[in-house]
N, C-alpha and C positions, 0 to 999 in steps of 0.2 A: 545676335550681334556680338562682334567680340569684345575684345575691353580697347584694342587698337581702334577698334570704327568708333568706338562710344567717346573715347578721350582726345580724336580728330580735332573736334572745335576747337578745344584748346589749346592743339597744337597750331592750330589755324593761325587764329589767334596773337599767337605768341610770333612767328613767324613772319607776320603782317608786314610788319613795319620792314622788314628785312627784303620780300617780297616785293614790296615800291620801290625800294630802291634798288632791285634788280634790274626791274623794268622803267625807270628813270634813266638807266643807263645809254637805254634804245631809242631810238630814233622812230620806229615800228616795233610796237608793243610785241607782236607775235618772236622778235628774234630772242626774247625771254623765255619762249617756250624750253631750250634746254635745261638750261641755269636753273630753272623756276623745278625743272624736274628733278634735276640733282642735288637742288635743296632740300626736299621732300624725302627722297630716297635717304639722304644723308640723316635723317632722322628717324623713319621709319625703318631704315635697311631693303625698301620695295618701292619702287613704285606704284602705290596701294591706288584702290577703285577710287577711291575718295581724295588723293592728291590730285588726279588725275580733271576727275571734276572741278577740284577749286581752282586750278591752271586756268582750263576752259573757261571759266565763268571770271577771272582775271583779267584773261589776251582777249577775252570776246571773239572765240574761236569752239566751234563746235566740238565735240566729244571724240567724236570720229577722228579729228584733223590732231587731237592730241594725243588718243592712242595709236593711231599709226604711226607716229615719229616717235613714240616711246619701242612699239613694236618695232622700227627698225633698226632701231643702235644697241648692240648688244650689251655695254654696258650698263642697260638698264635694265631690271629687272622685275618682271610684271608678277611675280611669286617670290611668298618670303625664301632667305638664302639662308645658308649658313653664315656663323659671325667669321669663318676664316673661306673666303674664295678660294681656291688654290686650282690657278690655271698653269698646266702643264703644257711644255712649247714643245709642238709636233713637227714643225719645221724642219728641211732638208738637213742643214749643218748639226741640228740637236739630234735628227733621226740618224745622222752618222755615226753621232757620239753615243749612240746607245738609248735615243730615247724609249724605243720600244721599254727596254727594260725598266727603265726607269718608271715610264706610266703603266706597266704589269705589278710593280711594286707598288704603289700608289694604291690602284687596287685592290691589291693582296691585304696590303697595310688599312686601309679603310673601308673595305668590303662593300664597295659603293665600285658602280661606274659611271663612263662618262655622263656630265650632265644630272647626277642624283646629286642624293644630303645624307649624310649620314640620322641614323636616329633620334640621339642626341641633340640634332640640329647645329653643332658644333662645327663640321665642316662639308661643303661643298665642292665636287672634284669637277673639272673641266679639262677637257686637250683642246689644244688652241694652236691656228696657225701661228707664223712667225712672229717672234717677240723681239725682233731684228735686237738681240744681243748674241750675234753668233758666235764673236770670239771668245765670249763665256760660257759653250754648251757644256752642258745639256741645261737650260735656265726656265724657268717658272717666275708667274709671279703670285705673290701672297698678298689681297687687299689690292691689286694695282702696284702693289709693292714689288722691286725683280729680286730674287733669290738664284746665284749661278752657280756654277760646276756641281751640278747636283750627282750625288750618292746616297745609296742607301742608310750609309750610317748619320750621313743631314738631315736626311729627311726624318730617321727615325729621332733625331735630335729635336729637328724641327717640331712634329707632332708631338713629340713628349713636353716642349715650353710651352706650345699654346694649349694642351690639357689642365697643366701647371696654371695658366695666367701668367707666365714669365717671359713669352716671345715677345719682341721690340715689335712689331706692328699690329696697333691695336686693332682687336674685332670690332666688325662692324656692326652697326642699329639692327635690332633684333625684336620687335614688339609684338610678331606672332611668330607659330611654332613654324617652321617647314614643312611642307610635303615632302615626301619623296622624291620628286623631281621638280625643278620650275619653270617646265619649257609649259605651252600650252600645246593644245590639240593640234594644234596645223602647225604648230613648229614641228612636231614629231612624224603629221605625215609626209611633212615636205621632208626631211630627214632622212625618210626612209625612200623618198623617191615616189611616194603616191602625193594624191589629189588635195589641192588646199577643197576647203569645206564647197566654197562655191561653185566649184567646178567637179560636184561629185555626179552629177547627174546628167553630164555632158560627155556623151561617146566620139566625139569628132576632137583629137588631139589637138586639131590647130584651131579650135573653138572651144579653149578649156573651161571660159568662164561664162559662153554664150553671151549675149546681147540683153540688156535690161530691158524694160517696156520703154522707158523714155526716152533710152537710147533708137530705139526703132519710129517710136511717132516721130522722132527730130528726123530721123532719116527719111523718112515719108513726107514729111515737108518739104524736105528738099528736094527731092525726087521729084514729089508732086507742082512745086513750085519755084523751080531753076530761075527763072528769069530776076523772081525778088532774093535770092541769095546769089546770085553771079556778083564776082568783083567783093564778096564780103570777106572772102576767104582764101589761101593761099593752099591749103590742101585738097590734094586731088580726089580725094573723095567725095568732096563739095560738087564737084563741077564733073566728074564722069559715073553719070548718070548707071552704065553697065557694072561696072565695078564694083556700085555698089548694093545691087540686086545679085551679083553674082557672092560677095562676101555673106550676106545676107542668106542666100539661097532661095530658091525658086517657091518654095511657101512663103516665103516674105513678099515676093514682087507684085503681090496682090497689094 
């Protein structure tokens, strides 16, 4: 256990109070689930296993329902970062201005690519679509923070203040070390154009995640018993009977 998971509760804790009244704000406790995450992160620097749970057991929302809303917004981050982000805008107006070069420098300059950390744990490189500041290409930002008309000798500027501790936008909560990268497993397969995890044993492309078990007994029910779901549902799946032994395939219409 590290000293991050060990000193949680008390971060808990300490955050409580702050936490209600996030969620006093809402009407429906679950619309805290962002807020509640970005509080967490903001102190942690991640979105840790353990913020993640006490959300959950906050909203009175299951496990699942809070990491995939964490999984799907990129500004969260499910692995520790560096204390300086630095996303780089790859954008058409910045890729006119040179950004190639710009993110081969970056690079060069931090011997990391896209999506790693430096060793250190000090910084974190990203290219990123449009940072819609285009009449300030080639622009980045630092921390969320926008940095424009980028050149090599700012940038070298730039990394040399936050070495120093002297750049204007503070780093970020830090409370364990970095990996090397913080995407996870199926962010990188999907990346590269292969198979999320569920859908690895599944040869039929337009059947990439197969059908679950429950999903098929519900389908058998209805199959089997149209007359007590007619008029329950407006999808046609419900009610054409062919359709869905044919979706299903011919070992299933047993």
């Amino acid at each position: 256990m590290s000293t991050r998971s060990e000193n949680f509760p008390a971060l808990y804790e300490r955050l409580k109070p702050q936490c209600e009244e996030i969620i006093a704000r809402y009407e429906v406790k679950r619309s805290a689930l962002l807020p509640l995450i970005h509080l967490f992160q903001e102190h942690e620097g991640y979105a840790s296993a353990e913020a993640m749970r006490a959300v959950s057991e906050m909203l009175n929302l299951s496990l699942a329902v809070v990491e995939s809303t964490v999984s799907f917004y990129t500004l969260f981050f499910r692995k520790p970062v560096g204390k300086y982000v630095l996303q780089v805008c790859r954008g058409l107006a910045c890729t006119i201005c040179g950004a190639e070069d710009i993110m081969a420098y970056f690079r060069e300059k931090l011997g990391i690519g896209h999506l790693q950390t430096t060793e250190d744990g000090l910084f974190s490189y990203e290219e990123v679509e449009c940072l819609a500041a285009c009449d300030r290409a080639t622009c980045m930002q630092v921390n969320l923070e926008f940095v424009y008309d980028l050149t090599p000798q700012t940038i070298d500027e730039m990394i040399d203040a936050m070495r120093a501790g002297t750049h204007p936008v503070p780093p970020l909560a830090q409370t364990d070390k970095p990996p090397k990268s913080w995407i996870v497993l199926q962010d990188a397969q999907v990346s590269r154009g292969e198979k999320s995890a569920g859908a690895l044993d599944q040869s039929d492309p337009n059947n990439a995640g197969g059908l679950d078990k429950d999903g098929v007994i519900m389908l058998d029910r209805i199959i089997s018993r149209e007359a007590h779901f007619k008029g329950r549902t407006k999808e046609r799946l419900a009610t054409e009977q062919p359709g869905i032994i044919d979706i299903m395939g011919n070992g299933a219409a047993h």
